[in-house]
FINUVEX-132795 format. One record per residue (C-alpha): residue in one letter; chain; x, y, z. Coordinates in Angstrom, 2 decimals, m for minus. Example, Ala and Ser with C-alpha at 12.3 -4.5 7.8 and 13.67 -1.06 7.14 Angstrom:
// residues 2
> A;A;12.30;m4.50;7.80
> S;A;13.67;m1.06;7.14
This chain:
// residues 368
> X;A;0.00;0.00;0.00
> X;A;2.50;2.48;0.97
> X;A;4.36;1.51;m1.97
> X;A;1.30;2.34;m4.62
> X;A;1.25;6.12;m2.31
> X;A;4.41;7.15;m2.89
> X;A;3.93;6.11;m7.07
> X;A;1.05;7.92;m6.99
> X;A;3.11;11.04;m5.56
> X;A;6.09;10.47;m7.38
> X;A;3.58;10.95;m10.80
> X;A;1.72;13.38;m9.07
> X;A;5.28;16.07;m8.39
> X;A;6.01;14.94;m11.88
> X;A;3.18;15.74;m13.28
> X;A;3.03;19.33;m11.16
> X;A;6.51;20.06;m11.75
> X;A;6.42;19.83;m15.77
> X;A;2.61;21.37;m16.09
> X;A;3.76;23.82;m13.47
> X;A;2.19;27.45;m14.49
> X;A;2.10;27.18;m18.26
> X;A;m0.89;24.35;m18.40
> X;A;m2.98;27.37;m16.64
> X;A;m2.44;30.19;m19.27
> X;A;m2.48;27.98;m22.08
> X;A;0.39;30.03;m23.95
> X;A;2.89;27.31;m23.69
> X;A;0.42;24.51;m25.43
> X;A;m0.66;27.04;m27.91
> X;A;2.66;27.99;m29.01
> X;A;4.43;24.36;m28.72
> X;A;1.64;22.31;m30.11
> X;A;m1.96;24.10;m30.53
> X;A;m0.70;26.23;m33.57
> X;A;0.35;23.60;m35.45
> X;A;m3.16;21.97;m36.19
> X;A;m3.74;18.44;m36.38
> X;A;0.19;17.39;m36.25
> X;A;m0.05;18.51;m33.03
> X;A;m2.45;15.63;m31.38
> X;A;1.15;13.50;m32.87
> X;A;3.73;15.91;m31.51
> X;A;1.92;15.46;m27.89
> X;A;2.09;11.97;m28.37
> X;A;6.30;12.56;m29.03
> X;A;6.67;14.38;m25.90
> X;A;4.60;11.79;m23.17
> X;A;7.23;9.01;m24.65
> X;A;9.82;11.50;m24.11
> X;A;9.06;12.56;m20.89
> X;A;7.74;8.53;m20.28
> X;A;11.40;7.61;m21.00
> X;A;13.93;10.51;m19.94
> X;A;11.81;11.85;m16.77
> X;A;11.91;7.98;m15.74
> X;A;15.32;7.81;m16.81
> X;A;16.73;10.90;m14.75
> X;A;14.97;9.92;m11.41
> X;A;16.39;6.59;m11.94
> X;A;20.06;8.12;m12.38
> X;A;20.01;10.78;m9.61
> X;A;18.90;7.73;m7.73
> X;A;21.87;5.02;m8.64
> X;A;24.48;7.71;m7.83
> X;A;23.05;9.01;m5.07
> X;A;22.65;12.93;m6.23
> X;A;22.25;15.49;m3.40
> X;A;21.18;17.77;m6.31
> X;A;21.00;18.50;m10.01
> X;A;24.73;19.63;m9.96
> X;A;25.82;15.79;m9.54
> X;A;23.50;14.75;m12.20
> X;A;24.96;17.14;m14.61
> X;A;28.55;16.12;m13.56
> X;A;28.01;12.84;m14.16
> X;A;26.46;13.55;m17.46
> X;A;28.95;16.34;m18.58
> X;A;32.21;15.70;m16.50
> X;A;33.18;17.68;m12.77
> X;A;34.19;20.95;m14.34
> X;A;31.53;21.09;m17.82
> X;A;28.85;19.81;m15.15
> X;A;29.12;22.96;m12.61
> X;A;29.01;25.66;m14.61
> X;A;26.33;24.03;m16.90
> X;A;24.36;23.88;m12.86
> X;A;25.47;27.33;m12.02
> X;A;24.15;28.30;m15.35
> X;A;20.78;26.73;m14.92
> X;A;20.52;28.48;m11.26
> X;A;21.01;31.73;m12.82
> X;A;17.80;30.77;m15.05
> X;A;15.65;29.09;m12.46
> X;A;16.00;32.09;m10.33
> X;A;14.66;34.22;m13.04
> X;A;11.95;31.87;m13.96
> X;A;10.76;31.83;m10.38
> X;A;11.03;35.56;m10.17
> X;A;8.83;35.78;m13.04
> X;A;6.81;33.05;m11.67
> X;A;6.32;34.58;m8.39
> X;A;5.52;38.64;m10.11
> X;A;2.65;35.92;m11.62
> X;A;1.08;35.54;m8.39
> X;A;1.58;38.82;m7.36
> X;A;m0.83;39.99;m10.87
> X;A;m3.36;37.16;m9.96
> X;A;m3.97;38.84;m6.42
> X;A;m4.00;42.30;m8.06
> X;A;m6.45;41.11;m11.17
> X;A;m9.15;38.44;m9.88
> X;A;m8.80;39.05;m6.38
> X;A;m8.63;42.68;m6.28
> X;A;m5.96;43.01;m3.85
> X;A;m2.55;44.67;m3.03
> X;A;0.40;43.16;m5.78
> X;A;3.01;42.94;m2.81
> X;A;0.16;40.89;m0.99
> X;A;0.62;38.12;m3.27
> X;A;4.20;38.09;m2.87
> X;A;4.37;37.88;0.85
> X;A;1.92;34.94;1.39
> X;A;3.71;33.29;m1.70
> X;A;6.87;34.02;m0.37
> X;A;5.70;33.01;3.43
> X;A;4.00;29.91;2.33
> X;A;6.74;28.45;0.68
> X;A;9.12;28.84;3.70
> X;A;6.81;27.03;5.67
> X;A;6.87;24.48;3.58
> X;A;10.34;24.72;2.99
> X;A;10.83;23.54;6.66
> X;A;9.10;19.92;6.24
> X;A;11.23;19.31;3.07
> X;A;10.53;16.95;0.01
> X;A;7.84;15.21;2.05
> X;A;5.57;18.85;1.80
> X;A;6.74;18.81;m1.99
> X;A;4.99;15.85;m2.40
> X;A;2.01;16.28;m0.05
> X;A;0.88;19.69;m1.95
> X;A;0.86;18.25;m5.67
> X;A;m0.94;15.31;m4.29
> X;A;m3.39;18.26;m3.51
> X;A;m2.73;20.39;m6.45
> X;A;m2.85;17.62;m9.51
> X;A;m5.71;15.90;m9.11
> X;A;m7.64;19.62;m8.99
> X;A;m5.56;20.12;m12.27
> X;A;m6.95;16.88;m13.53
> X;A;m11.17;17.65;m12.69
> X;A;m9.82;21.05;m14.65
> X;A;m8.60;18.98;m17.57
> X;A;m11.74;16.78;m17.57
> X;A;m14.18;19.47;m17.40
> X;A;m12.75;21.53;m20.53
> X;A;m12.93;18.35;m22.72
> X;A;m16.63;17.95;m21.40
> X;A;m17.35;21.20;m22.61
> X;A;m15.82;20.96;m25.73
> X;A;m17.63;17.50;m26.86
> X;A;m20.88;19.82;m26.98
> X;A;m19.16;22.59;m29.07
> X;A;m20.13;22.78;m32.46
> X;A;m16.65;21.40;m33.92
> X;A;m14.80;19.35;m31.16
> X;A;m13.02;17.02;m34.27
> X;A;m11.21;20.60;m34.54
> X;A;m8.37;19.04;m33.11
> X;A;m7.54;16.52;m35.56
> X;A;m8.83;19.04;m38.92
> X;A;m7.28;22.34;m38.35
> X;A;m4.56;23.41;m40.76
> X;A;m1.23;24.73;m40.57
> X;A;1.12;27.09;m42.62
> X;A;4.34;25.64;m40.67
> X;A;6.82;23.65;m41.82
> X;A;7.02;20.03;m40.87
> X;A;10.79;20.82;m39.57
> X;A;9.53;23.35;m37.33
> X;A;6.69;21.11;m36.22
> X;A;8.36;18.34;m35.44
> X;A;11.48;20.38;m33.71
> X;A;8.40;21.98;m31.31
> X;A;7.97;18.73;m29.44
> X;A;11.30;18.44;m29.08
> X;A;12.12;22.16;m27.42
> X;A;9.26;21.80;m25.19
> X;A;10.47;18.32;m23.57
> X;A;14.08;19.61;m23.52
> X;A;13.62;22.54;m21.92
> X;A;11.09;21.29;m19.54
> X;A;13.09;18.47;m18.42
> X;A;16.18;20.81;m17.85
> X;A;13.94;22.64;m15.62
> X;A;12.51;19.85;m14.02
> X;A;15.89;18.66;m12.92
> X;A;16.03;20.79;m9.64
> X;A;12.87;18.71;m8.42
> X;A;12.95;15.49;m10.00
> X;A;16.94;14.40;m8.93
> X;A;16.44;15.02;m5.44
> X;A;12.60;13.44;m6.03
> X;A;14.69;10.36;m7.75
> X;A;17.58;10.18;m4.98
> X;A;15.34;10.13;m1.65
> X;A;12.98;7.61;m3.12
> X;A;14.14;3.98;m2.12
> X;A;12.92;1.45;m4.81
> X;A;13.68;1.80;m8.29
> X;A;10.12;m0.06;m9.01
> X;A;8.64;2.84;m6.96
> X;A;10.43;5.53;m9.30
> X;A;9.85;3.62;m12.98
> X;A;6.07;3.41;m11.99
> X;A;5.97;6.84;m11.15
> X;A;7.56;7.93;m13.63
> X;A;5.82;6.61;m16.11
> X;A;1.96;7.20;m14.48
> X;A;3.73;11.16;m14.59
> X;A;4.93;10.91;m18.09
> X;A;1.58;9.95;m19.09
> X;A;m0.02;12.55;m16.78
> X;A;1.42;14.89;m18.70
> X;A;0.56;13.84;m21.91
> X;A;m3.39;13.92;m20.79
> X;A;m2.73;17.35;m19.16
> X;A;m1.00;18.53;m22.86
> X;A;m4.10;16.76;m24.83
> X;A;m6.63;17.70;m22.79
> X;A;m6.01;21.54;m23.44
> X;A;m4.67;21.20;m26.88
> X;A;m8.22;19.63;m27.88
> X;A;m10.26;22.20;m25.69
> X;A;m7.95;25.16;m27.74
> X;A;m8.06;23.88;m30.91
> X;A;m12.04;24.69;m30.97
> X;A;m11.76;27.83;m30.52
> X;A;m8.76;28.35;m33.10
> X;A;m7.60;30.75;m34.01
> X;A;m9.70;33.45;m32.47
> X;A;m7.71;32.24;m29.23
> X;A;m4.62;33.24;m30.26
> X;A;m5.66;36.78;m29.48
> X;A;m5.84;36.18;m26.10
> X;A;m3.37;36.42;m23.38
> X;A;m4.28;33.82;m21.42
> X;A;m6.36;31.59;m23.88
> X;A;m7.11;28.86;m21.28
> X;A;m8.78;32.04;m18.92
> X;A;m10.76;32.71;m21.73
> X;A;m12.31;29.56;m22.02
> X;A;m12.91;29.28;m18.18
> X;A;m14.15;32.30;m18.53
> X;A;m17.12;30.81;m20.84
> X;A;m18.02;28.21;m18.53
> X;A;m19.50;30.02;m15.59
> X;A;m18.60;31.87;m12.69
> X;A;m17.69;28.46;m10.70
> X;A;m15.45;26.98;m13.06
> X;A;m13.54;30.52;m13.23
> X;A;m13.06;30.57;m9.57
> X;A;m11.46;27.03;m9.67
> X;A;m9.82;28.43;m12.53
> X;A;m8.28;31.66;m10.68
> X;A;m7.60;29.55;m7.40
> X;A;m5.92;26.48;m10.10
> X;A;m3.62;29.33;m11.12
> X;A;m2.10;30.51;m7.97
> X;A;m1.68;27.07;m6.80
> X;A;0.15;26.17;m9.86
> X;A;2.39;28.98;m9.46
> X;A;3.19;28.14;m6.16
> X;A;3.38;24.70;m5.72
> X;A;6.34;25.07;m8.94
> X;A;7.98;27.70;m6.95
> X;A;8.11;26.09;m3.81
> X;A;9.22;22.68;m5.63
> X;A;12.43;24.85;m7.31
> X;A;13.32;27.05;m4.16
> X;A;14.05;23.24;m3.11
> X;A;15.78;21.91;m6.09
> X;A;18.05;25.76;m6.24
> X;A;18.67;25.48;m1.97
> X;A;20.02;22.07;m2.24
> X;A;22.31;23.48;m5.26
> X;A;23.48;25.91;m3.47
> X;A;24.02;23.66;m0.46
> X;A;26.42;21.92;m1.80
> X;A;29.52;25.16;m1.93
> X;A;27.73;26.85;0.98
> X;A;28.29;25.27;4.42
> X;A;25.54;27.99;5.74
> X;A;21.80;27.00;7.07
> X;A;19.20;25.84;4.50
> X;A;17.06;28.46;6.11
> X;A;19.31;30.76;5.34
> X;A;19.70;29.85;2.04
> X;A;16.50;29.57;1.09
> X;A;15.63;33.04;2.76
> X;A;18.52;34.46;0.76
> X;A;16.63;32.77;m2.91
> X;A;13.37;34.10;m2.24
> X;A;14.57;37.43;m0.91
> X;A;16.59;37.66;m4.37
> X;A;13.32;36.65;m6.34
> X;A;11.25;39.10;m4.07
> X;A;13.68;41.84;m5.06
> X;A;13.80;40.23;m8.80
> X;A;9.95;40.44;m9.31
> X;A;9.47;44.30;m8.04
> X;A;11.34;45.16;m11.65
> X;A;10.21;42.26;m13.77
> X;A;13.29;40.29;m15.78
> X;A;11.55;39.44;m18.95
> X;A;14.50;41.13;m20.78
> X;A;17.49;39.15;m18.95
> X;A;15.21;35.93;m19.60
> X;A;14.58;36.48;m23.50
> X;A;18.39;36.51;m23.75
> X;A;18.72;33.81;m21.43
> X;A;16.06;31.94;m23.08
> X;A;17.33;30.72;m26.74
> X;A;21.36;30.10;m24.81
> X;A;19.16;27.70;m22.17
> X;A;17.23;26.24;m24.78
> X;A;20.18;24.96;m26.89
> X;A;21.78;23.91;m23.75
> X;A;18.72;22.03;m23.17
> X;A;18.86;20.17;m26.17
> X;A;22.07;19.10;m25.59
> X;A;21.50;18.38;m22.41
> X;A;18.67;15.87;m23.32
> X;A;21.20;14.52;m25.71
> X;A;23.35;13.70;m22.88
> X;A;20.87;12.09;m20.96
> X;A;19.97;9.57;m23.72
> X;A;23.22;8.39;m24.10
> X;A;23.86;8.08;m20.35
> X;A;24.52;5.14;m18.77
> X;A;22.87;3.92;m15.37
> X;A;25.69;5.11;m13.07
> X;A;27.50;3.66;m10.49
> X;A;25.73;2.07;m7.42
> X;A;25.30;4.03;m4.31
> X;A;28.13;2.98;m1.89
> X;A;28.16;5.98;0.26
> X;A;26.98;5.21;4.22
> X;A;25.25;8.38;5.11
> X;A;21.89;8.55;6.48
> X;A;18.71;8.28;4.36
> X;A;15.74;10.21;4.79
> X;A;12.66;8.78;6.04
> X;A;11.19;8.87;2.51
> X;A;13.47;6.95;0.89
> X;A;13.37;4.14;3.70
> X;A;9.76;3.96;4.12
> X;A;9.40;2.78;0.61
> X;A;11.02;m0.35;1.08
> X;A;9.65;m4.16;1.87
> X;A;11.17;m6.98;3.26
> X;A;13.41;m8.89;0.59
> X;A;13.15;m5.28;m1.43
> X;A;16.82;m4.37;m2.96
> X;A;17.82;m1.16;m4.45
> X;A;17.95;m2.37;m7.63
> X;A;14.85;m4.64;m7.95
């Protein structure tokens, strides 16, 4: 039983930590997949094997050589010296994501709950040190929370679009794109997604005792995803391309289905924006860690002061330079991880968190 939990949470951060903010604006599915008509319902089919196979792959890794955080993964994918400045490097851009992230809740406080932008900050900000405190077991706790709301979302736009006029939009709109740039779309989107989603799924992968536990989850996350990616690619493509227009196209749609449905909507937002931020604070704190010998308190006091301070200005301009280098690193990064071998076996003797232990079952090995 406790086994089939901590799959079901393993898929669940998964799931949470690659959706993250972008499933609730829609802009990431519309650009990635949406625009490109019916080749897209393929492309999404691309990306859940992808993030099936590599997401499975990389917990599976950080868990075989024990990583204390995304820096050892990338060392033992790129070599000690390559592998720290690639980590330091993808700090620098997690940081600004995060600061961007958390300015996001900030404008959902100010826009559909009509209150003070540095309100949304602070309980953001407070909330995640709280939760900051109990570790990867609060990680895993919230998006066992958050998800499954992200699911009923997901299941209630493709109810609504079956009684549309043209729900088969999804597999009969056109597009003016090349089939290079389609088919290179799927592949960005994993890349850079799984880069990301190193700073929560290598410490997710190297606390969790059973490699059984991790391939389920894995797998039940990559497909997660997938239906999360469907789901609002088929509820978009009816109302192509007069969505395009909008900002936040999945808003718009929520919008359409009542006052209810937009509340869960607003509340679905905030919740996604949080439960990603809190998830990287952890991933960037344990990075950090590593060359610090402070407090993790302190550290992660020092992160979220530095995206509090971040956010007040915005960084969109750092980022859309940042952007395209990380993106190519990404790629190459994914490259990297294909050709990677298991790693060595854990040998080291120091203590194991309570996570990792209560997984296991008499007769269980680390390898079985």
């Amino acid at each position: 039983m406790k086994r089939n939990i901590h799959v079901f949470q393993i898929a669940f951060t998964y799931i949470g930590t690659i959706v993250g903010a972008g499933f609730a604006t829609g802009q990431e599915i519309l650009q990635f997949f949406t625009q490109y008509g019916r080749w897209a319902t393929l492309t999404i089919m691309l990306s859940t094997i992808i993030f099936v196979w590599l997401g499975t792959k990389m917990m599976l890794i950080a868990h075989d050589i024990s990583a204390k955080s995304y820096e050892d993964l990338n060392k033992h994918l790129f070599g000690a010296n390559a592998g720290k400045w690639i980590s330091w490097f993808t700090l620098i851009v997690l940081i600004g994501v995060n600061s961007v992230m958390l300015a996001g809740a900030g404008s959902v406080f100010v826009e559909h709950l009509h209150l003070h932008y540095q309100t949304g900050l602070l309980i953001t900000l407070i909330g995640t040190y709280l939760l900051l405190s109990k570790g990867i077991k609060a990680i895993l706790h919230m998006n066992t929370v958050v998800v499954p709301l992200m699911i009923i979302m997901s299941l209630l736009l493709v109810h609504s679009t079956l009684s549309m006029p043209n729900p088969q939009s999804f597999i009969t709109n056109t597009t003016d794109h090349s089939t290079f740039r389609t088919l290179l779309s799927p592949l960005l989107y994993t890349s850079f997604n799984l880069t990301m989603a190193q700073a929560v799924l290598v410490p997710l992968g190297s606390q969790t005792f059973s490699r059984r536990t991790i391939r389920w989850g894995g797998v039940l996350g990559g497909i997660g995803v997938g239906f999360m990616l469907m789901a609002a690619h088929f509820a978009m493509s009816a109302h192509m391309p007069g969505i395009q227009q909008f900002e936040i196209p999945m808003g718009s749609i929520a919008y359409r289905l009542g006052a209810f449905v937009e509340i869960i909507y607003i509340l679905l937002i905030f919740m996604e924006i949080f439960s990603t931020f809190v998830a990287d604070i952890y991933g960037v704190s344990l990075q950090i860690r590593q060359h610090v010998q402070i407090s993790t308190k302190l550290i992660t006091l020092f992160i979220m002061l530095t995206c509090f301070l971040i956010s007040q200005f915005g960084f969109s301009s750092l980022l859309s330079v940042l952007y395209p280098i990380f993106g190519m690193l990404s790629l190459m990064w994914v490259s990297k991880l294909i050709i990677a071998g298991r790693g060595r076996p854990f040998r080291s003797s120091r203590p194991r968190s309570s996570f990792r232990h209560s997984d296991s079952k008499p007769g269980d090995t680390r390898h079985g």
